[in-house]
Each structure stands twice: as C-alpha cells, then as structure tokens.
C-alpha positions in Angstrom: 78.2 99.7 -50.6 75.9 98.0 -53.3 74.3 101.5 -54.1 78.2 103.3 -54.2 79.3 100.3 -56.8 75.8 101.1 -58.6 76.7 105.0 -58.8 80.1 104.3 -60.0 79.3 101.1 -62.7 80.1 103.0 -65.3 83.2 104.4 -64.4 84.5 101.1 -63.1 83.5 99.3 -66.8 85.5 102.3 -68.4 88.9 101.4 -66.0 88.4 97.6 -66.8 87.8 98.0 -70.7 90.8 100.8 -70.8 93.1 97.7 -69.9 92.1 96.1 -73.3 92.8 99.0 -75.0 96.4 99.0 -73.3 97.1 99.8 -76.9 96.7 101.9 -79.8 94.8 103.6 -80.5 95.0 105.8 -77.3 92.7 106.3 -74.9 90.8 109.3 -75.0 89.2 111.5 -72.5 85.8 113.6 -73.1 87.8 116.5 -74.2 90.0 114.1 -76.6 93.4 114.4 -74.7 95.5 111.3 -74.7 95.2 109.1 -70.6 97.9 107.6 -71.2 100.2 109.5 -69.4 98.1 109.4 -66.4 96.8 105.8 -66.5 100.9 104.5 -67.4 102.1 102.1 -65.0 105.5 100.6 -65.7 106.5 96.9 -64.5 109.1 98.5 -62.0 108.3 101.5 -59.3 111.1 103.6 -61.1 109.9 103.7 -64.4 112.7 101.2 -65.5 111.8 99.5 -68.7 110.0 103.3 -70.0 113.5 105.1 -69.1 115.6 102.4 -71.5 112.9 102.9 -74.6 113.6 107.2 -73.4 117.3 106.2 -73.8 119.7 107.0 -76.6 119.8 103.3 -77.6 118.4 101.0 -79.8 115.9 99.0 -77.9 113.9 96.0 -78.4 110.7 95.5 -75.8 109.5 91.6 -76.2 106.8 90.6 -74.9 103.3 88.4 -75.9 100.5 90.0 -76.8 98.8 92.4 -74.3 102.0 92.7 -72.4 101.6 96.7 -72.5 104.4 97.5 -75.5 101.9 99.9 -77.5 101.4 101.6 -74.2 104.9 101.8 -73.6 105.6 103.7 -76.9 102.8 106.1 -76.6 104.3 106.9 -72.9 107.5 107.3 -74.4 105.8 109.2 -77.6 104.2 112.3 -75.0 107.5 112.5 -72.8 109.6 113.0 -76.3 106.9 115.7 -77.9 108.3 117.4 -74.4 112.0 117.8 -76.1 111.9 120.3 -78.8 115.0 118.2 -80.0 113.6 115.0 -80.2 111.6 114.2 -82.4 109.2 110.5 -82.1 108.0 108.9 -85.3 105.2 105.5 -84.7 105.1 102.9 -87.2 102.1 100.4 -87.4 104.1 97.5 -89.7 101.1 95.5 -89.7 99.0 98.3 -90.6 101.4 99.5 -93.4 101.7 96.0 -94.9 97.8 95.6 -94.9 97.4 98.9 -96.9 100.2 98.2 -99.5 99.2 94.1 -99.9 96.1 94.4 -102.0 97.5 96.9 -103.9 99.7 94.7 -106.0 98.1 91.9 -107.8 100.7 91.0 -111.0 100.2 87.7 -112.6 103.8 87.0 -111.8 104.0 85.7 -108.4 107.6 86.7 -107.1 106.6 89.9 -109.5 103.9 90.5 -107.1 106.3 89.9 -103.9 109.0 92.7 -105.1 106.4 95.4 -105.8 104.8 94.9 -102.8 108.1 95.2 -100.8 108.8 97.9 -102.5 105.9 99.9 -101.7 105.6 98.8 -98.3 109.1 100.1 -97.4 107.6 103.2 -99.4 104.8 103.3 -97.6 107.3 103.3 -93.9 109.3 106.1 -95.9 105.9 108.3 -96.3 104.9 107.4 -92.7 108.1 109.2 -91.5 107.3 111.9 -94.2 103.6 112.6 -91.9 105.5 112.9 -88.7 108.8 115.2 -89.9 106.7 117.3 -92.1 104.8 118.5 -89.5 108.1 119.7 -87.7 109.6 121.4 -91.1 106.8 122.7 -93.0 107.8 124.1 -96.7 111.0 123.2 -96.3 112.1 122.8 -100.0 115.0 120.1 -99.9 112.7 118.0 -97.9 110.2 117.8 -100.6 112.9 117.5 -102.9 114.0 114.3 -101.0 110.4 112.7 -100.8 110.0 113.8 -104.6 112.9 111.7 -105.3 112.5 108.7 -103.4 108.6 108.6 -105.4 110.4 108.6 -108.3 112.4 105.6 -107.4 115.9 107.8 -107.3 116.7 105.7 -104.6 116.2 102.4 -105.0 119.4 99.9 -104.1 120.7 99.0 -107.6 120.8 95.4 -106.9 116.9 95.1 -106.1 116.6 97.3 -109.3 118.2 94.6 -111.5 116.5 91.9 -109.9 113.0 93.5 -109.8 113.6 93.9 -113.9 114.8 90.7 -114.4 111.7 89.1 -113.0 109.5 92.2 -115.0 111.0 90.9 -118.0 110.4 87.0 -117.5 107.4 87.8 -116.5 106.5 89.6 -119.7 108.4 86.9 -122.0 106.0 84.2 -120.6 103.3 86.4 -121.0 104.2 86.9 -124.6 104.4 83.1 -125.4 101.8 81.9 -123.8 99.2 85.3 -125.3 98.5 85.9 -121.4 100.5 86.1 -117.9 101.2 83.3 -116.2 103.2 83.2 -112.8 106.8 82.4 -113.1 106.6 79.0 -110.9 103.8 77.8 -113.2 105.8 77.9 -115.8 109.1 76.7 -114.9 106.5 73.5 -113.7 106.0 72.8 -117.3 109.2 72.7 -118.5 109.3 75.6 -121.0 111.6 78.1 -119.4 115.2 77.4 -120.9 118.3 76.6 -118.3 119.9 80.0 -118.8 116.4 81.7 -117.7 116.3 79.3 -115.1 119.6 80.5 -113.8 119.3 84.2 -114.2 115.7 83.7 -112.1 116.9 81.9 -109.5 119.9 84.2 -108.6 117.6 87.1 -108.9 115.0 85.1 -106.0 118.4 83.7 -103.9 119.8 87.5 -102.5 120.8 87.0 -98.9 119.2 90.5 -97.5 116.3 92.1 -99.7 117.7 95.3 -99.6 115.4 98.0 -101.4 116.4 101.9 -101.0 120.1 103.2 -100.5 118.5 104.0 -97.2 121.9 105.5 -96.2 121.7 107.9 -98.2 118.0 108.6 -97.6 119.0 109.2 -93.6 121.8 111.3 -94.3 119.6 113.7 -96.4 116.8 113.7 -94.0 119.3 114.4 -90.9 120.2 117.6 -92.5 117.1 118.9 -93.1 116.9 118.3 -89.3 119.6 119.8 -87.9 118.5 122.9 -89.9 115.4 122.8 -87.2 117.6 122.1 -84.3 116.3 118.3 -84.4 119.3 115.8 -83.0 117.7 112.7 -82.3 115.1 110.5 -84.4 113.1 107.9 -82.4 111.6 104.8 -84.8 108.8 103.6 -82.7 108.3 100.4 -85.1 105.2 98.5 -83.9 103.7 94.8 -84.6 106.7 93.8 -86.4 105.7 89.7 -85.2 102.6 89.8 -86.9 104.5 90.1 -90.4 105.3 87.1 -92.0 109.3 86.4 -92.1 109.5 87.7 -95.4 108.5 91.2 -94.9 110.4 90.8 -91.3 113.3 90.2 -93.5 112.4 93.3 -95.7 112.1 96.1 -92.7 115.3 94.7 -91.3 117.4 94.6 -94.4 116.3 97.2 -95.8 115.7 99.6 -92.4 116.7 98.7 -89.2 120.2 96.6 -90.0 121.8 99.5 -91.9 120.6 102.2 -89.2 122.3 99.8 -86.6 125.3 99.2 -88.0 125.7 102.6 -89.2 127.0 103.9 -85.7 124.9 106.6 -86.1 123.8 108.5 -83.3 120.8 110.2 -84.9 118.2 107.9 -85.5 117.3 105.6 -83.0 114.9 102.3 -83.5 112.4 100.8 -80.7 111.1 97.7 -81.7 108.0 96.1 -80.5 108.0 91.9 -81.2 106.6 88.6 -79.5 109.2 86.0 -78.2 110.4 83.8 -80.7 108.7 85.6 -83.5 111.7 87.9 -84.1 114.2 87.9 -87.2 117.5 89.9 -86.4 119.3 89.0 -89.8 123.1 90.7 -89.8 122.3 92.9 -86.8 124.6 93.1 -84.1 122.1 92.2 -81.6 124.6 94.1 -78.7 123.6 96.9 -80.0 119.9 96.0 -79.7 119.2 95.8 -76.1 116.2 93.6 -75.3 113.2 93.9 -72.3 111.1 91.2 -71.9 108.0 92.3 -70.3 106.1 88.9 -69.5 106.4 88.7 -66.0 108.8 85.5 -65.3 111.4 87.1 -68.0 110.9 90.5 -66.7 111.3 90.0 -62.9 113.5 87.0 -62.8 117.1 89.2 -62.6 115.7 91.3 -59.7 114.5 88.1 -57.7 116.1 85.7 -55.5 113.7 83.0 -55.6 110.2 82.3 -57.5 107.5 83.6 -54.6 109.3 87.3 -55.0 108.9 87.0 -59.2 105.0 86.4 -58.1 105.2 88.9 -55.4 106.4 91.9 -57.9 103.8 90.3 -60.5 100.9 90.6 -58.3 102.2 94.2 -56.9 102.3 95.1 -60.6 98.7 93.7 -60.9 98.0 95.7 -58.0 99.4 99.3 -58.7 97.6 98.8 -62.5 94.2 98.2 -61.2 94.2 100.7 -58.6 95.3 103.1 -60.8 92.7 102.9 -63.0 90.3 103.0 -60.5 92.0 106.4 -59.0 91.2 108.1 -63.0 88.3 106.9 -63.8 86.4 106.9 -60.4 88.5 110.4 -59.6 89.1 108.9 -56.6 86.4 108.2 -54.8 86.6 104.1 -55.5 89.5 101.9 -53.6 90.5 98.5 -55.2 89.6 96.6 -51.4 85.9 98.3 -52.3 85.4 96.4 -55.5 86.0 92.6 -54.0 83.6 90.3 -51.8 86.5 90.4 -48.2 86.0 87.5 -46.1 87.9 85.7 -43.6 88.8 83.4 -46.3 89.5 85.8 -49.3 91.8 88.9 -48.9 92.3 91.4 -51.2 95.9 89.9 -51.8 93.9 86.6 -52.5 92.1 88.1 -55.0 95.4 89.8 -56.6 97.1 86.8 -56.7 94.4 84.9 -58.5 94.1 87.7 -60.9 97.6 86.8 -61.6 97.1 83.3 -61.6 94.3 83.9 -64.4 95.8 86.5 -66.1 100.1 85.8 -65.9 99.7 89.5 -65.3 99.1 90.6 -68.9 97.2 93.8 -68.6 94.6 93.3 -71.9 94.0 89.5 -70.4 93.3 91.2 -66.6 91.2 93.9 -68.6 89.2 91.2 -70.7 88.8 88.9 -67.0 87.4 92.0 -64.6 85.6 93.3 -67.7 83.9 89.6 -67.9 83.5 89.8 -64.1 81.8 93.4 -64.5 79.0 91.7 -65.9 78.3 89.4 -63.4 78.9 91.4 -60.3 78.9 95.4 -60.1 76.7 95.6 -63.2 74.1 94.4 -60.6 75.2 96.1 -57.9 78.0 93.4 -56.3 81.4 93.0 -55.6 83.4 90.5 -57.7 83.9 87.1 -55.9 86.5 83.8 -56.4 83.0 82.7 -58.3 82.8 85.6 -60.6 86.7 85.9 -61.9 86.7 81.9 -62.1 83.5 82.4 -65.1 85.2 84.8 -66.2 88.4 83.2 -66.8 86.7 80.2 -68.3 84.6 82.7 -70.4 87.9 84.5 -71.6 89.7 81.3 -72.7 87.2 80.5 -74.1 85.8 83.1 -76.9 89.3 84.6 -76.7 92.2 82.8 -76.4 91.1 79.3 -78.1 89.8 81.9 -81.0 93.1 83.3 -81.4 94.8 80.3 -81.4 92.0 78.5 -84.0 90.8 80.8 -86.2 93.5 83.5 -86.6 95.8 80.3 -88.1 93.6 79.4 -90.4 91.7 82.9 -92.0 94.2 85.8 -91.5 96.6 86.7 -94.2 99.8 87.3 -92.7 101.5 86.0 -90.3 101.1 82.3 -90.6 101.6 80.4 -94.3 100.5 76.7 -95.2 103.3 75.1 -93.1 102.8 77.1 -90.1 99.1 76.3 -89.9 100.3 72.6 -90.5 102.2 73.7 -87.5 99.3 75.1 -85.7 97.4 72.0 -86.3 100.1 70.1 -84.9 100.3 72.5 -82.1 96.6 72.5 -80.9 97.3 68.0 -81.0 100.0 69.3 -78.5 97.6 71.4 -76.3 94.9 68.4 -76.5 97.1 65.9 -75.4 99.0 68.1 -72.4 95.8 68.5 -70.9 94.8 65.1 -71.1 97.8 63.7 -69.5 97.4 66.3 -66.9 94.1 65.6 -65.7 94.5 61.6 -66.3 97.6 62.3 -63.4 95.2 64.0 -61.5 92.8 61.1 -61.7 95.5 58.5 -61.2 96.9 60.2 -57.9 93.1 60.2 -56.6 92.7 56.8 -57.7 95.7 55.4 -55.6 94.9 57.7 -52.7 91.2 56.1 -52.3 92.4 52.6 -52.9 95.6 53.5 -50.5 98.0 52.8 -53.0 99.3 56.2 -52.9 103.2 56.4 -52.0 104.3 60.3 -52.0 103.5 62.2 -49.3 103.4 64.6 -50.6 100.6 63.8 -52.7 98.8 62.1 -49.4 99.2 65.7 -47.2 97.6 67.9 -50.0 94.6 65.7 -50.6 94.0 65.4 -47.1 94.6 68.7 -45.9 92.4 70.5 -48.6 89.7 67.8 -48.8 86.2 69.8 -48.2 83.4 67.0 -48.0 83.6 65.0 -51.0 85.1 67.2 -53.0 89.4 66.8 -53.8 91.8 69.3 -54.5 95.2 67.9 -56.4 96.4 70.4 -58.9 98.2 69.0 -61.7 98.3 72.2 -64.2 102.0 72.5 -64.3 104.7 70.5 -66.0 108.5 70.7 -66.4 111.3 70.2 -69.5 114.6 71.0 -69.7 115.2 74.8 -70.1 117.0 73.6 -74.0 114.0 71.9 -75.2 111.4 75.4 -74.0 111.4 76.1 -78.0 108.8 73.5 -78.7 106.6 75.3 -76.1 107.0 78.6 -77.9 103.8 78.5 -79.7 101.2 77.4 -77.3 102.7 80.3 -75.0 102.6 83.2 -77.4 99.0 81.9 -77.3 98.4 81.8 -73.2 98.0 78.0 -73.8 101.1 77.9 -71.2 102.8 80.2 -69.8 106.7 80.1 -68.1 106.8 80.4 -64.2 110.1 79.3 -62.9 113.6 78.0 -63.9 115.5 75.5 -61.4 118.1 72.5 -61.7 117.0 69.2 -63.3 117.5 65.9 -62.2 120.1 66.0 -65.4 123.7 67.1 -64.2 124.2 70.3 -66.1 120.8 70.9 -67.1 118.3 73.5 -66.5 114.5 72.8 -65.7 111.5 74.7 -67.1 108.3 75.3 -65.1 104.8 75.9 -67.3 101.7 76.1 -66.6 98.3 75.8 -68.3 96.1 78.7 -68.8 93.8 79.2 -65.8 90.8 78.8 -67.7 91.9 76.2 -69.5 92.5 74.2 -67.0 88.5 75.1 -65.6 87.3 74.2 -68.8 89.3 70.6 -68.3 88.6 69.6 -64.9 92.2 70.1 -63.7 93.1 71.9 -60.0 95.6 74.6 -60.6 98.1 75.7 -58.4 100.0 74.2 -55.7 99.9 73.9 -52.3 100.7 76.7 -49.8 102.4 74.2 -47.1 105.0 73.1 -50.2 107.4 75.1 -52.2 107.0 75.1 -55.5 109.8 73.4 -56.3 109.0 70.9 -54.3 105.8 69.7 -55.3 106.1 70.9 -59.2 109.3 69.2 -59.9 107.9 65.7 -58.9 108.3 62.9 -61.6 104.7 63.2 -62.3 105.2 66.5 -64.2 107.9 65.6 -66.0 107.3 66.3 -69.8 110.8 65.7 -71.3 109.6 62.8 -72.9 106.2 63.3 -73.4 106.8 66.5 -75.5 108.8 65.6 -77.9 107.3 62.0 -78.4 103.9 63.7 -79.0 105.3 66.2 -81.8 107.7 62.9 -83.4 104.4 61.5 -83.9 103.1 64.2 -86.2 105.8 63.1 -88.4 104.8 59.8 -90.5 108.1 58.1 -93.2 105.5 56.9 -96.4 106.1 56.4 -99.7 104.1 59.0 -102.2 103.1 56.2 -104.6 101.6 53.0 -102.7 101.3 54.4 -99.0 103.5 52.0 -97.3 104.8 53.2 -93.4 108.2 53.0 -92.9 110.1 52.9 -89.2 113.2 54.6 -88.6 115.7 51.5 -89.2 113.4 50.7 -92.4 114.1 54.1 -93.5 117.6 54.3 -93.3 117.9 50.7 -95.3 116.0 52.7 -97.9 118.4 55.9 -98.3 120.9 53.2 -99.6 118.7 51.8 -102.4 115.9 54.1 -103.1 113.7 52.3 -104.0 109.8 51.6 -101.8 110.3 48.3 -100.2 106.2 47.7 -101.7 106.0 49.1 -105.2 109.8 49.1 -106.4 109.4 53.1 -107.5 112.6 54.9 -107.2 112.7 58.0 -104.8 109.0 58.2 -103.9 109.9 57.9 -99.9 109.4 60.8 -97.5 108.7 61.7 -93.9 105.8 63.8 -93.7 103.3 66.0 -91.7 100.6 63.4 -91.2 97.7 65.9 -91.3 99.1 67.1 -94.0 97.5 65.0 -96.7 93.9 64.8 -94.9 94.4 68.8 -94.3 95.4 69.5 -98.4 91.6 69.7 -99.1 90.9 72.4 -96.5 93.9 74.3 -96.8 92.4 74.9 -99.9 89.3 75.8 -98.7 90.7 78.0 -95.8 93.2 80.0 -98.1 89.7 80.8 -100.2 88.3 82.4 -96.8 91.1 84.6 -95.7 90.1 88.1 -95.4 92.7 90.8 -94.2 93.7 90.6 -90.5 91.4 93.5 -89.3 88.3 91.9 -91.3 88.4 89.1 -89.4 89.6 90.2 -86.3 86.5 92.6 -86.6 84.4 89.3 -87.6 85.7 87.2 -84.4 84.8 90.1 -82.0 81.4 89.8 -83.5 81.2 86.8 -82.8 82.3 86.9 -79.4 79.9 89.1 -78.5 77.0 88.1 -81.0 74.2 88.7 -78.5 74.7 92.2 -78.6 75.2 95.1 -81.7 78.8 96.9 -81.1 79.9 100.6 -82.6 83.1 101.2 -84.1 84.6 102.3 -81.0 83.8 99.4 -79.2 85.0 96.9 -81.5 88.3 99.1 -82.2 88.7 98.9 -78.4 88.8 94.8 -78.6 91.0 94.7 -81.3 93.6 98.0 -81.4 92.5 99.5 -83.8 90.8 103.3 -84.4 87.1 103.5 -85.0 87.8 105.1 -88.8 89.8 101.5 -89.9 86.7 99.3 -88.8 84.2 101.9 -90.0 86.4 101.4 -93.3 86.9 97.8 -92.6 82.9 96.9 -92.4 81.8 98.4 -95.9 83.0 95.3 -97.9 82.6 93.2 -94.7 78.9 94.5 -95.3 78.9 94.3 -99.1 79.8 90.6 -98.7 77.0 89.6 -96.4 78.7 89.2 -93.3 78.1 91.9 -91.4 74.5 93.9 -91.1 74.3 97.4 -90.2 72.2 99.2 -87.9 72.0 103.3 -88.1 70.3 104.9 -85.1 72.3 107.9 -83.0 75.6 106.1 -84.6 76.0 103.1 -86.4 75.9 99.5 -84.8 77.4 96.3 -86.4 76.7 92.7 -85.7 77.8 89.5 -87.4 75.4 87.9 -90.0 74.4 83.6 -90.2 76.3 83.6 -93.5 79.6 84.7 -91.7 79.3 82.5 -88.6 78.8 79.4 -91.3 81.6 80.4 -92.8 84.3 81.2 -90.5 83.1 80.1 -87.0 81.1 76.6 -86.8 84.0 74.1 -87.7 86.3 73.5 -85.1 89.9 71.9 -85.4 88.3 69.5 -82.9 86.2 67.7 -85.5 89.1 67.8 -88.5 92.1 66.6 -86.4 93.4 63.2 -86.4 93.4 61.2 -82.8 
C-alpha cells in the first residue's frame, strides 16, 4: 500500500491543498476549466444551502472564515452562466476597497473619506459594467449610462452638498494657513468659527451615506437588459466583514438597502459575511434570508439532539474528503486507504477527530491533512492519531494564533485603534480561559490522587481511561448563558473557540452555551479535549467546573481601570459614583479629569503608533505572513495565492513594492520564487503580544 500512496502523493497533496483554496480564485484543471463544479460538496445531501443562494431571494450565507461561501458562489456562478436569462455578477469588496484606498490621499481627512467612498462604490458600479458588457456588447444607451455615472450625473444630491462643503473647508484652511491641513487638526486649535463648526458637523452626522441615485442607475441598466432577454441580476457581493464599518455602511446605504427595499424583482443580492461582523442598517432583514454554514448553526434545526449535529458534521467531513480524493486520484484512491486502521482507530475515528480539529471548516481540514501530508504519504505512510495531532498543533500555531496576532495589528482594514485595544483585550481573554482550564484539570487530578475527589463522574473517567501513568481528564470546554455568547464572538471568528451545543441552564429561563477550545490549542496547553464516550455531553460539560458565567465577564471588567488623567489616582465603583456628583479627583482637586479606561491603553499608545507606521495593505501582509509560515522553503505566486485567495497576477503585483522595500527577495529560475527577507521578519514577526501585554 506504501508504494500505491507513493504513486499517488501527488495527487493526494493536490486534493488536500484544493481544500485551502475552497475559495477564489477557482481551482483550475490542466486544461484551465473551473473544478468547482465537480469537487462542490454542499453541507446537506440535497444541495440545500446552494438551491436558496440559486433562489429568487436575497440571501445572506454567514459563516467564519473557511466555511466554503466563495465556493458556494462560484457553484452558484457556473449553474447561472447555464440560464441564458440569468445573468451572475461577483464582487470582491475587499479587493475593490484595496484598489480605490491608496488612490485618495487629500490633506483633508474626512475629504479623503468621501472620495474614497465615492470611488469605491464607483469602482462596484464598473465591476458590474465588466460582467454586463460582456452580455450587451455596443450597446449604445449602455455606454451612455456608464458615461454618465463617470461623469458624476448620478451622484445623490445630498452627498454632493456635503462632499463640497467639506472641499470648501478644506480649501479655506488651506488658504489661511498657506498649506492643507486636515479639518480635525484645525478645529483642535481653535480657529474654525462656530458657524463652520456647525455646517461641518451636519455635513459628517448623515444617518446613511448614500452616494449615487442608485435607483435610477438600476432602472436604466434593467432596460438595457430586458432588450437582451436578461430578467434576473444575481449580486454575488463577497468579503463584505473584512471592510471596516464605515465602508460596510457605504455598500449598504448606498447598494444593497435601496435594492432591498425597492421590491424589485430584478436584481437580486447574495451576501457573503462572518458572524457578528455584519451591518444591516435600514434593511428589512425578512427580506434577507440568512444561512449559517458553521456546523452547530447549520445543523442544529435538522437535529434532535447534539451527537446527530456531530454526526452530519463528520458525514460532511466525510463526503468532502472523499470527494476530493475521487477527482484528483480519478478514482483509484478510497478515503479508508489513506489512514493507519487498527483495532483501536476506525476510519470513523479518524473522521470524527478531523472534526474535532477542524469544527468541520473545509480550508482548516485542508491546512490539517495538508500538514499531515508531510509527515506521512510524502514518505510513503498513512496518516495516523500522531500525524493529525502535529498537525493540528502545527496549524494553530503558524495559522490561527497569526491571524488572530498579527492581522490586528498590521492590516489596514478591518480593525481600527479601538478594536485592536479590543484584540489586545481579547488575546488576555484567550490567555486566561486556558489557564483556568488546565489549572481545573490539574485540580481534579490533584483531588483524585490525594482522594479528595467527590464527583463521580470525575472519579470513573480518570480511572477508566488511565493508561500507565499517564491521565486523561479533558477540560477544553466551558459553558455561559446563551445572552452573554457576544463576548465570545471574537475569539470564535478566530477558531480560539468554537460553539458546540445549546441546552437549559441552571438559571430558570435561561439558555446555556457550550464552547470549546481549538484542538490545537488545547495541545499546545497541556489540556485533554473532549469528553468521555460513557457520558453525554451534557452530562459531563455542564458540571460547575465549566461554568464561565462569571469568569468571563469578570476577566473583561478588569480590562477596564476608573483613573483620573492628571494625577493617576484608581478609583472603585462606589468612589466613582461619589465623584459624578462633584467632579472633582478626590487626589489633585482638578475638575473633570476622571475616566474609566482601557488599561492597556496608555502602555499600548506608544506602539499603536508604531504598529499604524507598519501597516501595509491586507494582501502585502497576508503574502508576508505566508512567508513566514513557510520560511524554510521559496513559494511561486500560485502557491502563495492558494494560502491566501487570491490570483497569482495580485501577488505577482503585490511583491514588486514588497520587493522594492526589502522584504521580500526574488528568485527567477523556470518561474519566479519568493521568500521573506530578515528585515521583514524583524519587522512584523518577532514581537509577540505575549511579551507587551499586562498580567
């Protein structure tokens, strides 16, 4: 079998990476014909969640990232190009925003903000431009309308006035002063008079940032349509979560709000958006029927109890895998073929700790088997427990934790100053979940070797899975009511925890929630995952032990620090509401100088600075952390396009300044081959938020 896995290695590394690249750009075969048809696998046997984004509604897929939603869209792209009526139109958000952003670079801050909403809603206008005019070549009244809307025909009258209101200020102060100065700056001096003051702010305060009479836009566009026998418009918008809230606010005030409430039947929008990372504005959110695709939200309404939400999970894992292997090895590999089967481990064990790994995300399963690749059928083996266990470890750690640290801190969008204050307060949040956890784990060994130990249990799942002197007690979940799951929100959109169950809390009324730490994670921690098989998992997870209701929210309170600006003085809560009376700092006597704060906030003011210096645009230093990740080896373009979605042109594109700036070298043999230089791993990669955060 060793020699068969050997014949087939590469075949099986092309079905493993081809689940990282679950997105765009599409996977390609040797004659450069889209797989995804073929390799598609949909989270129900009936194509469930593909037929609703086919349907003639408004839909909304939600799901973390990896979770299969660009795959979805370019499944539901090739089964539209079928319909001769139909026409699909795919919209990269991030991508558009990226191209417009360094484009505009006024002196006038909020100057800067309009133009470049303006042109990124133009740049979305021209992207449905590439894809209609390929339907109604020459048509004259369609380059009539794409004339017009260049020439700013179009543009809502209310942005208009407010864009030239701010244009103006901006040029008074830059009169004045003999050279531009930002609008805040100024105001901050004192200089700008109260009636300029007033006429500013109402131009910064609309409710909705509405930019083109989009309206009237769509109407015009629809009847150049229906001239080709066109009835249907399908909006794939893709990314829209990794815009700030901002430009979220800009695509749906401007785009997606007034085709919703419009009741038209024409153009149709598919959003594609991570949980809790979603703004709705006015939208009737009826009419924007939602699919969660992580696998607790997405199997929970078809399940009766939690083992049959992990059973469809791992049959999901199952039907992906397998069908990769079926393509790529044209059949001639089984998934049974590429596992070490004992009498201990079954293929369904392996599935379900692929799952457990993975919370059956197909880029993180892709990522884990690739990783296992390595170590096993590169040299001729089948994957063990051993091999997906390093690899999980492996993945969490150069992935995951990379994400979660570096992203925050270098990328332009996305996250501003308070949200990385946020994300500092959110990896304090990760440290200290794990260290309760495994400090359980040791306490309930503790009192089981000194015979203290009361719950049984406790007592029956150390003894039955004792192996020599080695003790399994897994202590990687945790439970909070179901209403306080927001404060979570963050660590799971980064696979720090992950949701796997609802149930009835000990509070009449209440619902619990179930999470659990990522896989590797807990590996890299010392802490035993799972639960035993002799115990439901309410059972055993719902013990007081796991119960985070107050350890949560006391952990994030204590971010928070009441101190007055001018002498430092602490306050307590009953201190500070004796203050709110008076006003005046207890210590110094200054009036109005007392606040509750961030407390990394004034240690971090220093390297905000510093880390706002380093951004780089989002696919520079995406491009730069895969690099990194794999800095024992050169990578093409294609490869590192594969890691990060992205087409081998954008990071060819991407790594000429990357190169100019010294932080990337270039190697030209049959193609080129990029690594990351010294200079860039000093730069970006060898401070941690371990060694900055406060205990």
């Amino acid at each position: 079998m060793e020699l068969t896995l050997l014949s087939f290695s590469e075949q099986i590394e092309k079905s493993f990476k081809s689940l990282i690249q679950s997105g765009r750009p599409d996977i390609l075969d040797e004659d450069n014909n889209s797989m995804i048809p073929a390799l598609y696998v949909d989270l129900f046997n009936n194509n469930y969640v593909l037929n609703q984004v086919l349907d003639d509604n408004h839909t909304l897929l939600k799901g973390r990232r990896g979770t299969g939603k660009s795959t979805i869209f370019l499944k539901a792209e090739h089964e539209i190009q079928k319909d001769s009526s139909r026409l699909a139109v795919y919209i990269n958000l991030q991508t558009c925003y990226e191209e417009v952003k360094s484009s505009n670079s006024e002196a006038n801050e909020q100057l800067t903000k309009y133009l470049t909403y303006k042109n990124f809603l133009t740049e979305i206008l021209v992207k449905i431009k590439e894809y209609v005019g390929k339907r109604v070549k020459g048509d004259e009244e369609f380059d009539q309308l794409y004339e017009k809307i260049k020439q700013g025909e179009y543009i809502d009258q209310d942005f208009q006035r407010s864009l030239e209101l701010t244009s103006s200020k901006s040029s008074e102060i830059s009169n004045s002063f003999g050279t531009s100065i930002g609008v805040e700056k100024f105001e901050i001096s004192g200089q700008l008079s109260q009636t300029s003051k007033r006429e500013y702010e109402l131009s910064t305060q609309l409710n909705e940032i509405r930019i083109f009479s989009i309206h009237t836009i769509l109407k015009q566009l629809k009847k150049v349509l229906k001239r080709y026998q066109i009835n249907r418009v399908c909006l794939f918008l893709d990314d829209f979560s990794e815009l700030s809230y901002e430009s979220q606010k800009v695509v749906v005030d401007s785009l997606v709000a007034p085709i919703i409430s419009s009741y038209n039947d024409f153009f149709k929008v598919k959003i594609a958006a991570y949980p809790g990372r979603i703004y709705t504005g006015n939208i009737d959110v009826t009419k924007l029927p939602t699919y969660p695709l992580d696998f607790y939200d997405a199997f929970e309404s078809s399940a009766s109890n939690y083992n049959e939400i992990e059973d469809q999970a791992v049959d999901y894992i199952q039907r992906t895998i397998s069908r990769r292997l079926e393509i790529y090895t044209k059949g001639q590999i089984e998934l049974e073929e590429i596992f070490e089967i004992t009498s201990e481990n079954s293929i369904q064990d392996y599935l379900r700790l692929l799952f457990h790994c993975s919370a059956g995300i197909p880029r993180s399963l892709g990522f884990i088997l690739n990783y296992c690749y390595l170590s096993s059928i590169n040299e001729g083996k089948r994957i063990t427990r051993g091999n997906i266990d390093g690899a999980s470890e492996r993945y969490f750690i150069n992935n995951i934790l990379a994400d979660f640290i570096n992203d925050a801190r270098f990328k332009q969008s996305f996250y501003d100053d308070k949200d990385l204050l946020d994300q500092m307060a959110q990896k304090n949040l990760m440290d200290k979940i794990t260290d309760k956890l495994f400090i359980t784990k040791r306490e309930l060994l503790d009192q089981h070797q000194k015979g203290k130990l009361k719950k049984q249990i406790f007592i029956d799942t150390i003894e039955q899975f004792k192996k020599s002197s080695n003790y399994w007690i897994p202590t990687s979940h945790f439970y909070i009511n179901k209403e306080a799951e927001r404060l979570l929100k963050t660590l799971e959109l980064y696979f720090i925890v992950t949701k796997f169950n609802e149930g009835s809390s000990r509070e009449p009324g209440k619902k619990a929630s179930y999470f659990g730490l990522n896989y590797g994670l807990c590996l890299t921690k010392k802490i035993d995952y799972g639960r035993p098989s002799f115990r439901r998992t309410y059972d055993y997870w719902r013990q007081d032990e796991f119960d985070f209701n107050d350890f949560i929210p006391s952990v994030l309170s204590n971010i928070e620090v009441i101190s007055c600006d001018n002498c430092g003085k602490v306050y307590d809560d009953t201190e500070y509401n004796i203050y709110l009376n008076y006003k005046n700092c207890f210590k110094c006597m200054k009036g109005s100088t007392v606040s509750t704060k961030n407390k990394f906030q004034a240690k971090f003011r220093a390297k905000l600075e510093e880390w706002s210096e380093k951004k780089l645009p989002n696919t520079h230093i995406e491009i730069l952390r895969t690099l990194y990740n794999n800095r024992d080896v050169k990578m093409s373009a294609v490869e590192i396009g594969t890691q990060i979605d992205r087409h081998y042109a954008a990071i060819t594109m991407a790594a000429k300044p990357l190169s100019r700036d010294g932080y990337v070298d270039i190697v030209q043999k049959e193609k080129r081959y990029y690594s990351i230089t010294d200079a860039a791993v000093g730069k970006f990669f060898s401070e941690s938020l371990d060694e900055v955060l406060i205990d």
